[in-house]
C-alpha positions as a Python dict, from the first residue, in 0.01 Angstrom:
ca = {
    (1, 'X'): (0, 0, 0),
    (2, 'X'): (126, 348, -74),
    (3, 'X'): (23, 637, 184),
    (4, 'X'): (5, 1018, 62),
    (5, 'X'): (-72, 1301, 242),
    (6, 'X'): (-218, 1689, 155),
    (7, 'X'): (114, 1868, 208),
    (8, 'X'): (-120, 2130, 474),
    (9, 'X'): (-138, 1824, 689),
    (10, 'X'): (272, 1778, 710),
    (11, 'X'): (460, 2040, 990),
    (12, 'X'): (755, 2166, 871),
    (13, 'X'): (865, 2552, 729),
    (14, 'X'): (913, 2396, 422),
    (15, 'X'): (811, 2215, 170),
    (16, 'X'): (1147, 2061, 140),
    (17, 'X'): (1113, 2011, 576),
    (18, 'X'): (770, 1869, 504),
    (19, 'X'): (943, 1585, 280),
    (20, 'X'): (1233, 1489, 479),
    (21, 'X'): (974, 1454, 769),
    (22, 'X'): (738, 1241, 535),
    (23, 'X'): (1024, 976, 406),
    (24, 'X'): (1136, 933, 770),
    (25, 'X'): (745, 771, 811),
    (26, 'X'): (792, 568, 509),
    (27, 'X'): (515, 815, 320),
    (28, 'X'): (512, 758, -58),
    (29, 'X'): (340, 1150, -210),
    (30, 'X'): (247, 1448, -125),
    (31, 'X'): (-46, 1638, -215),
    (32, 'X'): (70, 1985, -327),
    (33, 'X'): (-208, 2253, -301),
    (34, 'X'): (-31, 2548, -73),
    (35, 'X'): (61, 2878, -239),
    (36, 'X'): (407, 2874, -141),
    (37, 'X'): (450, 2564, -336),
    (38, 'X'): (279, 2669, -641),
    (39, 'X'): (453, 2923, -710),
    (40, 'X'): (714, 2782, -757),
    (41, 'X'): (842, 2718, -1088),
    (42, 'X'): (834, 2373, -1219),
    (43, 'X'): (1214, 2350, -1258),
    (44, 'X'): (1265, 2451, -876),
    (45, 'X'): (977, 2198, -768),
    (46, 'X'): (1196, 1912, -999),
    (47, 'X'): (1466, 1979, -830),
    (48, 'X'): (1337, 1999, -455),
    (49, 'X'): (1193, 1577, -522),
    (50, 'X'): (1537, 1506, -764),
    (51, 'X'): (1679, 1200, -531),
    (52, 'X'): (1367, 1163, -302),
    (53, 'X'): (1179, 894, -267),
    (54, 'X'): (872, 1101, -216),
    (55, 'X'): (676, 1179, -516),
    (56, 'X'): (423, 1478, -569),
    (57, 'X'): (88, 1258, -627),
    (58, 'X'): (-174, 1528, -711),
    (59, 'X'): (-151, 1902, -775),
    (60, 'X'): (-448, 2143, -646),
    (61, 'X'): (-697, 2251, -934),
    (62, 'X'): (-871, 2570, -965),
    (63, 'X'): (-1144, 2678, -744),
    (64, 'X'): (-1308, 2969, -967),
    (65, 'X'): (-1454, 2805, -1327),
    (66, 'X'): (-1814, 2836, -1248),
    (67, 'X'): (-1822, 3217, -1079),
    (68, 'X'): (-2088, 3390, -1241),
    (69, 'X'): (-1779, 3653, -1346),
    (70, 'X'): (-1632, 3562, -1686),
    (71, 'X'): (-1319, 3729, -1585),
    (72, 'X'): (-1276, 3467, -1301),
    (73, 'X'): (-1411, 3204, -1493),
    (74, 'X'): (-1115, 3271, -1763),
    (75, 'X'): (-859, 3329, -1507),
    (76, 'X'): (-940, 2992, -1315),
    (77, 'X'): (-894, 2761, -1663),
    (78, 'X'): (-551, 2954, -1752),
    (79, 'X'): (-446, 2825, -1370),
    (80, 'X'): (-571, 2511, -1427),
    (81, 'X'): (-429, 2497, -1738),
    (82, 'X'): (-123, 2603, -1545),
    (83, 'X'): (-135, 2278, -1310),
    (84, 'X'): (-130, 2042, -1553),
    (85, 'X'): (120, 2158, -1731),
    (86, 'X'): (260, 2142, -1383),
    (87, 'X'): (141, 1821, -1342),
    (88, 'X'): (333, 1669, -1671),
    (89, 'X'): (656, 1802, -1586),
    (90, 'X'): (665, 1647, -1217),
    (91, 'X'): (511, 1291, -1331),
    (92, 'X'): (245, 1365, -1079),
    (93, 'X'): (-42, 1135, -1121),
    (94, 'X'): (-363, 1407, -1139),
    (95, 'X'): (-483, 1727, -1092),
    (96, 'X'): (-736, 1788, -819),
    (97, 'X'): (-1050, 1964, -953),
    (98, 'X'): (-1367, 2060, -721),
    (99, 'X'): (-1509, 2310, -947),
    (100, 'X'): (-1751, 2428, -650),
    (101, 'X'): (-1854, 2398, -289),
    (102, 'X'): (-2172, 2463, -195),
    (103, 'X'): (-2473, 2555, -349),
    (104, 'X'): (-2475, 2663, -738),
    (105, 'X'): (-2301, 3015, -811),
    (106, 'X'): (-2516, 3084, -1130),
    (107, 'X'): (-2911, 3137, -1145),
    (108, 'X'): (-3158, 2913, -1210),
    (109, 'X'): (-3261, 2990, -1553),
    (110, 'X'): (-3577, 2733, -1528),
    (111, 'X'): (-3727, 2598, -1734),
    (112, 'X'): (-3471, 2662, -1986),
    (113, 'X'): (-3174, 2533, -1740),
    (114, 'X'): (-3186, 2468, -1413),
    (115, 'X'): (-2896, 2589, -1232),
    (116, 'X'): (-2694, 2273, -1135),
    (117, 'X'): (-2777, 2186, -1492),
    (118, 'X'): (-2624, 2486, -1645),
    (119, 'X'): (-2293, 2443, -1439),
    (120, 'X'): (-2263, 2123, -1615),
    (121, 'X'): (-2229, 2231, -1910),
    (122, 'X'): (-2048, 2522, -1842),
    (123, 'X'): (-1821, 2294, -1636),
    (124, 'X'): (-1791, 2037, -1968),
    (125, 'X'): (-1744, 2349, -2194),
    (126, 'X'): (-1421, 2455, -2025),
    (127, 'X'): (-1290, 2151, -1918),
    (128, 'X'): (-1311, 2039, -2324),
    (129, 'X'): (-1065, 2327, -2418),
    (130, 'X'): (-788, 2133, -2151),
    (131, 'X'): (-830, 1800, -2278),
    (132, 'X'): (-553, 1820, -2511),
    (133, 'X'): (-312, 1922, -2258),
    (134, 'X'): (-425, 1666, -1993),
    (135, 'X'): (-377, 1405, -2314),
    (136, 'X'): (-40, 1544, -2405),
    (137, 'X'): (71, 1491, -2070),
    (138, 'X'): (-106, 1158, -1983),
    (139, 'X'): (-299, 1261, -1710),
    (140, 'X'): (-617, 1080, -1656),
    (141, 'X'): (-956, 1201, -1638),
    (142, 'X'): (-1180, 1122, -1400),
    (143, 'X'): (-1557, 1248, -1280),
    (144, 'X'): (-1760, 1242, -981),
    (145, 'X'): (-2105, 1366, -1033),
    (146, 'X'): (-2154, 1407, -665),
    (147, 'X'): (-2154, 1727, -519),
    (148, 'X'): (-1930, 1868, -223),
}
C-alpha cells in the first residue's frame, strides 16, 4: 500500500522540511495545493523531489470556473491549465479539480436550465478546451457527479 498526504497536513517551514519529515514515516506522495508551493516554478519543484523517494501525487486545481464573473471564470482555466502543465513536468499522477462547494453560483434559468444543470455544461465546456493538454501529458480524467 502506498500512503500520501495533503502537504497542509505535514509540519515543517518547508516544503522541502515537510518531505524529509514524510520519508522518515515511510510516506510515498504528497499532495501539493499550498501557495508557497505553487509558485514555484516547475524546474525549482523538480529539483526539490530530484533523489527523493517522495513523489508529488496530485496538484491542487482551480477553485473559480463556475463564478458567475467571466473574468474569473477565464482566469481559473488559464491556472488550471497552469497545473497540468505542472502536473506533466513532475510525473504527478492528477490534478485535483472541485469546481464548486456549496450551493450553485449561477441562477436558475428554469425551465430553460436549471442551475446545477447549467454548471454542467459550463463545467464540460471549459474543461473540453484542456483535454488536449491533460492528453499530451497523460494525465487521466476522472468524474464524480456528486456534489461537495
Amino acid at each position: 500500500m502506498k500512503l500520501a498526504v495533503r502537504e497542509s497536513m505535514v509540519p515543517g517551514a518547508s516544503l522541502e522540511d515537510k518531505l524529509t519529515i514524510l520519508e522518515s514515516l515511510d510516506y510515498d506522495g504528497i499532495e501539493l495545493h499550498q501557495a508557497s508551493s505553487l509558485q514555484r516554478s516547475a524546474l525549482d519543484l523538480a529539483g526539490v523531489f530530484a533523489g527523493r523517494r517522495i513523489r508529488p501525487t496530485t496538484i491542487d486545481g482551480a477553485r473559480s470556473l463556475l463564478s458567475p464573473l467571466p473574468a474569473e471564470r477565464a482566469a481559473s482555466l488559464a491556472q488550471l491549465r497552469d497545473r497540468l502543465e505542472l502536473c506533466g513536468a513532475l510525473e504527478a499522477v492528477a490534478v485535483l479539480l472541485v469546481p464548486i462547494f456549496g450551493p450553485p453560483q449561477l441562477p436558475d434559468l428554469s425551465p430553460c436550465h436549471g442551475a446545477i444543470e447549467l454548471e454542467q455544461e459550463l463545467l464540460l465546456t471549459s474543461l473540453k478546451a484542456l483535454a488536449p493538454v491533460a492528453d499530451r501529458h497523460q494525465i487521466g480524467r476522472a468524474s464524480c457527479r456528486e456534489r461537495v
